[in-house]
Backbone atoms as SQL, in Angstrom:
CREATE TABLE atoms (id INTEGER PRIMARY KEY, chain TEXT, resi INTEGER, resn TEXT, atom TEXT, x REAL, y REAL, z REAL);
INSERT INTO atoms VALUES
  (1, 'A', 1, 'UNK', 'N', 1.032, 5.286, -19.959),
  (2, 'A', 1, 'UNK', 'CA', 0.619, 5.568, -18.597),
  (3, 'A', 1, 'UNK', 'C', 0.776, 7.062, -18.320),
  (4, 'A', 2, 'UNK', 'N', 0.437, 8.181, -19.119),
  (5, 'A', 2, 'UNK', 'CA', 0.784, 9.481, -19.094),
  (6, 'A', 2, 'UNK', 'C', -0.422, 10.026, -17.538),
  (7, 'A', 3, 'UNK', 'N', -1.545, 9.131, -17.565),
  (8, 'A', 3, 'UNK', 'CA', -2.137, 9.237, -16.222),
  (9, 'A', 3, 'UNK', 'C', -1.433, 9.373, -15.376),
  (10, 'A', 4, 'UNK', 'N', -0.607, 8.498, -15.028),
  (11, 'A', 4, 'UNK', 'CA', 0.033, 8.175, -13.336),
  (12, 'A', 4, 'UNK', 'C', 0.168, 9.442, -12.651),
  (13, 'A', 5, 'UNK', 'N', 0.315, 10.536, -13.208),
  (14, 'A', 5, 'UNK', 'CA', 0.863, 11.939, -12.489),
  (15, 'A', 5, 'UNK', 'C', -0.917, 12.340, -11.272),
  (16, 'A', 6, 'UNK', 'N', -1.734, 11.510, -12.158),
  (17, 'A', 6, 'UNK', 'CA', -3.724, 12.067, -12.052),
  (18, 'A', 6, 'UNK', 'C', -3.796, 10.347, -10.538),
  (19, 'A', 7, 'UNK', 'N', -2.725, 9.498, -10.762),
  (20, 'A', 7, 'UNK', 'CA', -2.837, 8.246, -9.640),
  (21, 'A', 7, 'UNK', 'C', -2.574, 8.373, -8.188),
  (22, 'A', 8, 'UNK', 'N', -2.330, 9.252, -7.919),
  (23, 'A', 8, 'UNK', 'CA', -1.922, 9.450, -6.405),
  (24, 'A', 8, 'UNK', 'C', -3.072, 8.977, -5.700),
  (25, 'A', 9, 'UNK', 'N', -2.270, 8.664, -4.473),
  (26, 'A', 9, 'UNK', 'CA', -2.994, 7.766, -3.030),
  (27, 'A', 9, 'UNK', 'C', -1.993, 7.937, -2.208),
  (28, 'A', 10, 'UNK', 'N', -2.463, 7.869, -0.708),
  (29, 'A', 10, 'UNK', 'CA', -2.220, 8.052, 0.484),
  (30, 'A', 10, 'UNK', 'C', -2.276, 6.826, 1.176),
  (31, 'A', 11, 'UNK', 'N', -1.645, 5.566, 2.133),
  (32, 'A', 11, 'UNK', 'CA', -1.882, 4.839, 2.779),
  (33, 'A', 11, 'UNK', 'C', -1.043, 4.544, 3.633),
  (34, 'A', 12, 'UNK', 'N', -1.474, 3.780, 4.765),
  (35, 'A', 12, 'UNK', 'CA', -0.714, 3.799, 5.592),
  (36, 'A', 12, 'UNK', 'C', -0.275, 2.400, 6.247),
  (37, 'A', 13, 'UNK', 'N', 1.208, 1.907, 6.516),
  (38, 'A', 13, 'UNK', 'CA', 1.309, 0.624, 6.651),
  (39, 'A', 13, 'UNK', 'C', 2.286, 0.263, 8.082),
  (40, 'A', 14, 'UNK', 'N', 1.471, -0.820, 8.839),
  (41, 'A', 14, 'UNK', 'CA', 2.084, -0.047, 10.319),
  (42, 'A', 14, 'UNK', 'C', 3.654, -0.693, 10.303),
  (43, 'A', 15, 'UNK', 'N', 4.532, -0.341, 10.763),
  (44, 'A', 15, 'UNK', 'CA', 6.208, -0.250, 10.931),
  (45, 'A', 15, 'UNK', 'C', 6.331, -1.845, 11.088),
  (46, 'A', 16, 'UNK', 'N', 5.416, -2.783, 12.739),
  (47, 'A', 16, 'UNK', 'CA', 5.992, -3.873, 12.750),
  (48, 'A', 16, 'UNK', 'C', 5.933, -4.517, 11.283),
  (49, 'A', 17, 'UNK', 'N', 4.846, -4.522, 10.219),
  (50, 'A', 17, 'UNK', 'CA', 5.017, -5.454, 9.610),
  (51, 'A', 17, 'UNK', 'C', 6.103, -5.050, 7.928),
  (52, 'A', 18, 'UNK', 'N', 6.618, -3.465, 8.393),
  (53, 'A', 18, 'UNK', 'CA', 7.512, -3.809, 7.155),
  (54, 'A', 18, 'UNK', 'C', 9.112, -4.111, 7.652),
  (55, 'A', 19, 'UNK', 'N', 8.979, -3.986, 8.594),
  (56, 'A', 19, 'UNK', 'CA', 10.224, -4.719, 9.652),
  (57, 'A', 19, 'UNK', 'C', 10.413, -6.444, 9.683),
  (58, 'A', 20, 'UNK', 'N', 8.999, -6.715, 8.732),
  (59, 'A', 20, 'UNK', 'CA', 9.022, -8.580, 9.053),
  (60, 'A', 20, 'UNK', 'C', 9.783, -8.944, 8.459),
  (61, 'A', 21, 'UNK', 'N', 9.675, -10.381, 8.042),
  (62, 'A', 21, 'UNK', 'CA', 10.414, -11.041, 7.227),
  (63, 'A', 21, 'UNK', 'C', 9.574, -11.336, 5.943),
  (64, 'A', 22, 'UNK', 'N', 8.807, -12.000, 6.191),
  (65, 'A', 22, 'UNK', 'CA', 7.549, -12.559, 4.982),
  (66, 'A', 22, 'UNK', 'C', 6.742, -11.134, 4.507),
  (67, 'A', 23, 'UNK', 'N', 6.957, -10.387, 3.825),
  (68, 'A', 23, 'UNK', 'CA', 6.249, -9.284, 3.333),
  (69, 'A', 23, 'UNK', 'C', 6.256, -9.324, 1.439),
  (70, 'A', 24, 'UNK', 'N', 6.266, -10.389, 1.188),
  (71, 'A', 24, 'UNK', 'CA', 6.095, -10.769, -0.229),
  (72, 'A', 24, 'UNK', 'C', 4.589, -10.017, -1.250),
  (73, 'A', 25, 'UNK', 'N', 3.742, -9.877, -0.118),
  (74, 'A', 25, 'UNK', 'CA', 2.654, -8.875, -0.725),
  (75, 'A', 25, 'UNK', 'C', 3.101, -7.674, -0.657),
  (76, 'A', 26, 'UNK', 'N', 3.819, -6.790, 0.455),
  (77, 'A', 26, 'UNK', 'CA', 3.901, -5.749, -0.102),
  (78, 'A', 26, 'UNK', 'C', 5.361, -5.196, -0.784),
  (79, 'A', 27, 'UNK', 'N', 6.036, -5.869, -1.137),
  (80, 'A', 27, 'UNK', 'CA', 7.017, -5.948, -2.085),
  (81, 'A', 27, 'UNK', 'C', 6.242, -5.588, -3.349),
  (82, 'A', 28, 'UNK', 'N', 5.301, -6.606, -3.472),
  (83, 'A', 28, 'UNK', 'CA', 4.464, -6.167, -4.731),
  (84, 'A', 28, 'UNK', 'C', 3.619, -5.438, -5.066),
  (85, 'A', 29, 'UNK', 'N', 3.171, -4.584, -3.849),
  (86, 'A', 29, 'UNK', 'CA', 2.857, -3.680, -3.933),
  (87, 'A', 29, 'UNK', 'C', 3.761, -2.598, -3.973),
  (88, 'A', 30, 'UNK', 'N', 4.752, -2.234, -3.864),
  (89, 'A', 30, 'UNK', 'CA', 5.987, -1.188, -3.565),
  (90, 'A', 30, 'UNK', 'C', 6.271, -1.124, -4.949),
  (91, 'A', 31, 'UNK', 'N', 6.797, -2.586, -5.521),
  (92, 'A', 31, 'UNK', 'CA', 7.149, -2.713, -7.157),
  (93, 'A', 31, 'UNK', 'C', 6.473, -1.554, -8.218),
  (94, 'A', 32, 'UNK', 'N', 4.969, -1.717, -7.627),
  (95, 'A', 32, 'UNK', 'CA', 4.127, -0.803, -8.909),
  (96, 'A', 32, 'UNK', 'C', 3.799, 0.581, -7.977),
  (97, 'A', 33, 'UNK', 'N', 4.383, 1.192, -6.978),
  (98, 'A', 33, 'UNK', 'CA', 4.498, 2.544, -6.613),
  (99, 'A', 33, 'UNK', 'C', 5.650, 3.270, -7.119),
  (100, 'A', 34, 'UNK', 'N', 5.293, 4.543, -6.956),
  (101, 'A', 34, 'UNK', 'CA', 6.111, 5.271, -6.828),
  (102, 'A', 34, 'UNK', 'C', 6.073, 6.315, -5.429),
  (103, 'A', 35, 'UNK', 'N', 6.944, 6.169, -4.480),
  (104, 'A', 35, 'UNK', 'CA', 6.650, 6.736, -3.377),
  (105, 'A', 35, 'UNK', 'C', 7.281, 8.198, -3.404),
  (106, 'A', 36, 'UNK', 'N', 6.046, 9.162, -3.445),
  (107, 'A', 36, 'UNK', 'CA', 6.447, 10.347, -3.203),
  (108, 'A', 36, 'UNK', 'C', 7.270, 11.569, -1.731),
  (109, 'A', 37, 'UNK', 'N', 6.663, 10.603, -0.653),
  (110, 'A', 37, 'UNK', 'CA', 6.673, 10.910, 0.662),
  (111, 'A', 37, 'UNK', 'C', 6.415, 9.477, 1.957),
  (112, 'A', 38, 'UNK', 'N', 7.162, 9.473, 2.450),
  (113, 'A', 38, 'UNK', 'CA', 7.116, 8.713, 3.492),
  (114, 'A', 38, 'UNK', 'C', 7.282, 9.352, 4.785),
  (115, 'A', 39, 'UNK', 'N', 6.247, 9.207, 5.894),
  (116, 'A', 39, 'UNK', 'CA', 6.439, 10.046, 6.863),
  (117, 'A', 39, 'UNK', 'C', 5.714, 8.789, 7.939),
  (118, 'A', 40, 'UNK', 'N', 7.193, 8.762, 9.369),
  (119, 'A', 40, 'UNK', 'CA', 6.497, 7.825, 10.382),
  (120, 'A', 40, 'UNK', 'C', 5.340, 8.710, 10.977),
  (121, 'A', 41, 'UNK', 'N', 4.536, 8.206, 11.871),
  (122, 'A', 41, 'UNK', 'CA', 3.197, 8.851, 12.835),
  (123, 'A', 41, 'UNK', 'C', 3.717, 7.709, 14.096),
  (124, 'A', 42, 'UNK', 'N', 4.499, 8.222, 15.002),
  (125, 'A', 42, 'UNK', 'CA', 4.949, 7.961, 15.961),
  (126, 'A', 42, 'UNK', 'C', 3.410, 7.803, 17.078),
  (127, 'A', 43, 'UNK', 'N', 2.467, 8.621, 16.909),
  (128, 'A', 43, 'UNK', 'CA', 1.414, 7.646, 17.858),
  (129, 'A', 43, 'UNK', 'C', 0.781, 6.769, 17.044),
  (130, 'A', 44, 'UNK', 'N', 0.290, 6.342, 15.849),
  (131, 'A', 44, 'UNK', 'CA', -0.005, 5.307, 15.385),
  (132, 'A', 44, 'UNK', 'C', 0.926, 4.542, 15.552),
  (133, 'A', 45, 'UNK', 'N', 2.428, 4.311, 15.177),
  (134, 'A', 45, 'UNK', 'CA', 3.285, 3.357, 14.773),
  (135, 'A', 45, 'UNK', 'C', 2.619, 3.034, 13.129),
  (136, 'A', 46, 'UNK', 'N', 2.676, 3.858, 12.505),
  (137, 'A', 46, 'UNK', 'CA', 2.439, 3.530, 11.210),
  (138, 'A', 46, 'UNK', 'C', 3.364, 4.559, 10.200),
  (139, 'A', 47, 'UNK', 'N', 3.403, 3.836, 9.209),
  (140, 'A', 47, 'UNK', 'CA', 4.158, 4.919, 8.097),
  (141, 'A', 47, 'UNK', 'C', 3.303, 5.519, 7.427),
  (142, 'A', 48, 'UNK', 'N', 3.189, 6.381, 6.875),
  (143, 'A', 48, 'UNK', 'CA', 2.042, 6.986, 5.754),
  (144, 'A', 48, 'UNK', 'C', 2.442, 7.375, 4.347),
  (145, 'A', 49, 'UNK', 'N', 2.361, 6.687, 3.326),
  (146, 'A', 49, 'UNK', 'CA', 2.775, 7.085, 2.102),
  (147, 'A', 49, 'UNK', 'C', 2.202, 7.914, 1.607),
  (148, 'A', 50, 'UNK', 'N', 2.167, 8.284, 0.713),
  (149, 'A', 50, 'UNK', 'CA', 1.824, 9.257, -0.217),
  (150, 'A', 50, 'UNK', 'C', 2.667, 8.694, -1.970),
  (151, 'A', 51, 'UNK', 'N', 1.795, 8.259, -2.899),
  (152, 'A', 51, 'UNK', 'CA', 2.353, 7.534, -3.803),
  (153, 'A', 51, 'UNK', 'C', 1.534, 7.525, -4.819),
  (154, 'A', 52, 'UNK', 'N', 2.327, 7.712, -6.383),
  (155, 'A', 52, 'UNK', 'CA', 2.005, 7.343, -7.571),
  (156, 'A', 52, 'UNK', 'C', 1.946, 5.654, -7.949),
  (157, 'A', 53, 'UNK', 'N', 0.580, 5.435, -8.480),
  (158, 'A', 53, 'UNK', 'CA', 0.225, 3.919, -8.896),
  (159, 'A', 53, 'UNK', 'C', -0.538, 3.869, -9.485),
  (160, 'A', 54, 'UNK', 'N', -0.287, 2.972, -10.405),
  (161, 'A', 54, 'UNK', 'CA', -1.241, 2.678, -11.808),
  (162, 'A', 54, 'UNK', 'C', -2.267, 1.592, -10.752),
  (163, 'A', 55, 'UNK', 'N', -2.244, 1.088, -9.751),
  (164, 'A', 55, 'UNK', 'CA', -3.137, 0.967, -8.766),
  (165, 'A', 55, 'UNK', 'C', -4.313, 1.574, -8.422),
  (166, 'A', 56, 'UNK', 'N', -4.095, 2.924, -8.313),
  (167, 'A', 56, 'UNK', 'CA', -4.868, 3.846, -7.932),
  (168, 'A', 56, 'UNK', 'C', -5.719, 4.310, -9.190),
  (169, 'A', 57, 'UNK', 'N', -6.943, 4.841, -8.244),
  (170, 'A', 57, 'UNK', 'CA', -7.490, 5.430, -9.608),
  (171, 'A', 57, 'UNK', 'C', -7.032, 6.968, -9.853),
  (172, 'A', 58, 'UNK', 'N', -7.941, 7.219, -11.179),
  (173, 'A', 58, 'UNK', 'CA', -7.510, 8.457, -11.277),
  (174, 'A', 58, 'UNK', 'C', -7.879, 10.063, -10.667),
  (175, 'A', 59, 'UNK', 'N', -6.969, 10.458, -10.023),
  (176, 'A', 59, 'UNK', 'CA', -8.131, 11.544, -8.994),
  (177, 'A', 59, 'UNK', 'C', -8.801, 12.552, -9.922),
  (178, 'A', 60, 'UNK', 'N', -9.318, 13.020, -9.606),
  (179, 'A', 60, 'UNK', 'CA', -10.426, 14.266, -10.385),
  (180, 'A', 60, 'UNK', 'C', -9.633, 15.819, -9.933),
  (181, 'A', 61, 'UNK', 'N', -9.622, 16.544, -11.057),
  (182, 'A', 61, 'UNK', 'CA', -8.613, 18.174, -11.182),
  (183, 'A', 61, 'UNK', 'C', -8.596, 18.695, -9.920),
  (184, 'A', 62, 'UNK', 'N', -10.048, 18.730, -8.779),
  (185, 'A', 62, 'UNK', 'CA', -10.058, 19.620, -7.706),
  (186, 'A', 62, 'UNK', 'C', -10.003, 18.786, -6.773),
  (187, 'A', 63, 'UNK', 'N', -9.973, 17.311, -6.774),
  (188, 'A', 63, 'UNK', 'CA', -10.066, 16.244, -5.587),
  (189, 'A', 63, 'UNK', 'C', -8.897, 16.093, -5.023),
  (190, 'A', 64, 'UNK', 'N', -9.159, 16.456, -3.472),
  (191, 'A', 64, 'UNK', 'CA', -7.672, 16.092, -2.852),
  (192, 'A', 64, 'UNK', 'C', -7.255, 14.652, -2.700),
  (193, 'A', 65, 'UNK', 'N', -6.023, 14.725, -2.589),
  (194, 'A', 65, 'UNK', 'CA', -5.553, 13.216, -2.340),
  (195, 'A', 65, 'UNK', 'C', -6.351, 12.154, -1.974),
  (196, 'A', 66, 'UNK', 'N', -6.775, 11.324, -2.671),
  (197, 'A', 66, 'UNK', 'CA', -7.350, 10.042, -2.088),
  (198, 'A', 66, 'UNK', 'C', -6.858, 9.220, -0.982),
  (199, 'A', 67, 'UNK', 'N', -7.419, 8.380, -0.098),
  (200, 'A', 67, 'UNK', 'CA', -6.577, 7.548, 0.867),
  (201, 'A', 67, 'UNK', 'C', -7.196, 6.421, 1.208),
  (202, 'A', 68, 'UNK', 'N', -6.022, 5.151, 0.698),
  (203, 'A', 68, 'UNK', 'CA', -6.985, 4.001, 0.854),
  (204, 'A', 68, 'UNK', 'C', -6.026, 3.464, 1.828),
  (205, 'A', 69, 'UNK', 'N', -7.695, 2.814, 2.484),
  (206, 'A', 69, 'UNK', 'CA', -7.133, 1.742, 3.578),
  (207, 'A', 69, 'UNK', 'C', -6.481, 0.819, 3.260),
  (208, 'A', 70, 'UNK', 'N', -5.510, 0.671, 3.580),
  (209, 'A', 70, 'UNK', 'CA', -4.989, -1.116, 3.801),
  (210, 'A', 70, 'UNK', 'C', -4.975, -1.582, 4.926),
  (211, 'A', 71, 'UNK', 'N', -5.579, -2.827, 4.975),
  (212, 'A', 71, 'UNK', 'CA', -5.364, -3.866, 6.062),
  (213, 'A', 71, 'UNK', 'C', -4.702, -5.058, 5.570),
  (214, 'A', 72, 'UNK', 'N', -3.742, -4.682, 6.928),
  (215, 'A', 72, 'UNK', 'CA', -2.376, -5.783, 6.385),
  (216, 'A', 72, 'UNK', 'C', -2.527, -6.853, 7.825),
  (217, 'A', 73, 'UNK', 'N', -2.627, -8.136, 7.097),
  (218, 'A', 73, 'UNK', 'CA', -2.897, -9.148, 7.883),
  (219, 'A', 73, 'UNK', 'C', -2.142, -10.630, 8.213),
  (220, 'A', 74, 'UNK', 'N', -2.037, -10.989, 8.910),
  (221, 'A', 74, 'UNK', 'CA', -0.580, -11.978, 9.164),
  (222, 'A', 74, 'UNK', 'C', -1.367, -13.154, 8.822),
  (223, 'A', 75, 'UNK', 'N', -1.228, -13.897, 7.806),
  (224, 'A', 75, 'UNK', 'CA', -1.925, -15.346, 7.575),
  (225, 'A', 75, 'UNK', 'C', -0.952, -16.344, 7.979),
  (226, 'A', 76, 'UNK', 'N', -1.207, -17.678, 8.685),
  (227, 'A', 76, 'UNK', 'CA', -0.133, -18.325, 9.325),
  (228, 'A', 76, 'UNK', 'C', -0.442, -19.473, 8.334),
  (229, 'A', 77, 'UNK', 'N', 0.737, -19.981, 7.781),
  (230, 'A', 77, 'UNK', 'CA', 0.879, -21.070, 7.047),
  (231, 'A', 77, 'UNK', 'C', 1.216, -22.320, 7.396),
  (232, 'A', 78, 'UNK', 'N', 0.787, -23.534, 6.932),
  (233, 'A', 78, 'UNK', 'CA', 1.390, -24.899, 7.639),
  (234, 'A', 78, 'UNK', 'C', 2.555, -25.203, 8.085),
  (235, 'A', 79, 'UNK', 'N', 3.294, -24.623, 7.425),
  (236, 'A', 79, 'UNK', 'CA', 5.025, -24.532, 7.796),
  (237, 'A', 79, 'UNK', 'C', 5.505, -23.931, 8.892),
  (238, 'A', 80, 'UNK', 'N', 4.489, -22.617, 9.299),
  (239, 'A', 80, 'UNK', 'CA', 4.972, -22.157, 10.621),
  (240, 'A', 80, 'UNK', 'C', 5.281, -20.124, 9.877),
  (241, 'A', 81, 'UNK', 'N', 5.166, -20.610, 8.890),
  (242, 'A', 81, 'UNK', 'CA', 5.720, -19.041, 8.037),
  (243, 'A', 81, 'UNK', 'C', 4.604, -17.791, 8.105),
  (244, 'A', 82, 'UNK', 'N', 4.951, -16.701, 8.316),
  (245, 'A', 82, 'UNK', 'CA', 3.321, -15.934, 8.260),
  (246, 'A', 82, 'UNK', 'C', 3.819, -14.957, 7.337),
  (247, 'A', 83, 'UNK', 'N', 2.510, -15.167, 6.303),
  (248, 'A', 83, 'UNK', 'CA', 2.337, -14.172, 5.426),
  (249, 'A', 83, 'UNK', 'C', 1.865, -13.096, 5.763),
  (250, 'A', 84, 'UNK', 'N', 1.579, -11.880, 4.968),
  (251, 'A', 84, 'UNK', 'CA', 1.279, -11.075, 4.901),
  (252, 'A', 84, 'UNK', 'C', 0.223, -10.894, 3.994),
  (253, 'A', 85, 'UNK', 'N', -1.026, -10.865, 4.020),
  (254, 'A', 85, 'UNK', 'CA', -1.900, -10.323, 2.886),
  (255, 'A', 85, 'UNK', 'C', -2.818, -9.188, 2.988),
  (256, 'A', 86, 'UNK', 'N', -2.442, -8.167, 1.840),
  (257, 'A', 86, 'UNK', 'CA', -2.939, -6.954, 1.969),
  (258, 'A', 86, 'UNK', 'C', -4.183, -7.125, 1.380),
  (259, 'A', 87, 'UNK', 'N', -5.597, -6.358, 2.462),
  (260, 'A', 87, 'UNK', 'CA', -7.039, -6.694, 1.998),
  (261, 'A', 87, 'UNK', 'C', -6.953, -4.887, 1.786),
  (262, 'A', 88, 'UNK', 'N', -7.502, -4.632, 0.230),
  (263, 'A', 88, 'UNK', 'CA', -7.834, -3.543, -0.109),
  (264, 'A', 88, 'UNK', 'C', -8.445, -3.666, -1.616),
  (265, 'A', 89, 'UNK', 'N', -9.362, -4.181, -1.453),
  (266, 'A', 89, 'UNK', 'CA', -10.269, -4.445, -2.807),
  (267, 'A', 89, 'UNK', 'C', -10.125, -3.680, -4.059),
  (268, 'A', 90, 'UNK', 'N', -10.077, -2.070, -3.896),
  (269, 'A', 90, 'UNK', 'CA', -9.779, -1.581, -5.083),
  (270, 'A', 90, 'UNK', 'C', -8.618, -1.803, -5.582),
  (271, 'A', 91, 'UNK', 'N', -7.438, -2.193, -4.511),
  (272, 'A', 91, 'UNK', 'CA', -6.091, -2.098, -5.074),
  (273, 'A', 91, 'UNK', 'C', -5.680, -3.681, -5.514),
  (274, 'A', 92, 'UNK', 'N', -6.499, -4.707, -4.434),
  (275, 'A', 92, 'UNK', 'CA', -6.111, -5.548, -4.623),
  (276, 'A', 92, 'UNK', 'C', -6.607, -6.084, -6.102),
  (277, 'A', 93, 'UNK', 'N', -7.517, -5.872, -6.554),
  (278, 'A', 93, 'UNK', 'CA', -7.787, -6.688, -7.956),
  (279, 'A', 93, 'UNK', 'C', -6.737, -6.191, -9.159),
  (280, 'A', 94, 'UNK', 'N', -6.199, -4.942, -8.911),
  (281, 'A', 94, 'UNK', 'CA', -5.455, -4.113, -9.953),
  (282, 'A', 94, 'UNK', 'C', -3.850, -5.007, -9.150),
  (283, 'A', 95, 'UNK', 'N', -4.020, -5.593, -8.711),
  (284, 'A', 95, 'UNK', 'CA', -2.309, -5.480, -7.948),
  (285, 'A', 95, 'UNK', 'C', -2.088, -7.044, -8.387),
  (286, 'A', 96, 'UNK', 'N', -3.160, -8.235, -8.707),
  (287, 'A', 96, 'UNK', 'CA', -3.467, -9.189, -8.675),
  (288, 'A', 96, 'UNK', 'C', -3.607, -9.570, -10.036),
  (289, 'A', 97, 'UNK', 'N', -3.877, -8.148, -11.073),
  (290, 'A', 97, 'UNK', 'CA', -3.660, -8.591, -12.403),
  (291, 'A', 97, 'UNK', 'C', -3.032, -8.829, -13.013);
């Protein structure tokens, strides 16, 4: 993985839901980061990473930081439990493998 240094990404994940309880998706997503910077945005209420991931693709020599959306979404389960599932297509198929 001598890439990962060329993997950087930017995203942003809003505060209530890493404050939840059920955040089992992005645990697994955190697992395969490496977080370079974490910074709150007090008028969003969001955190903004900045992070190495074999997730990410690889940026190009003069391309600035990439930044992918995540949408993080509360799925309610029969039990009463709400998940969390992160919709981000490029990341999700690499995060899912």
């Amino acid at each position: 993985m001598s890439d990962l240094i060329n993997r950087i990404g930017k995203f942003n994940i809003q505060r209530d839901l890493i404050r939840g309880d059920n955040n089992e998706d992005l645990l697994k997503l955190f697992a395969k980061t490496i977080i370079m910077r974490a910074e709150y945005k007090y008028t969003k209420d969001v955190i903004e990473y900045t992070a190495l991931s074999p997730l990410f693709r690889v940026r190009e020599a003069a391309e600035t930081i990439p930044e992918y959306r995540l949408e993080c979404k509360s799925v309610y389960s029969d039990d009463g439990n709400v998940d969390i599932e992160i919709i981000a297509e490029e990341i999700r198929q690499r995060l899912n493998a």
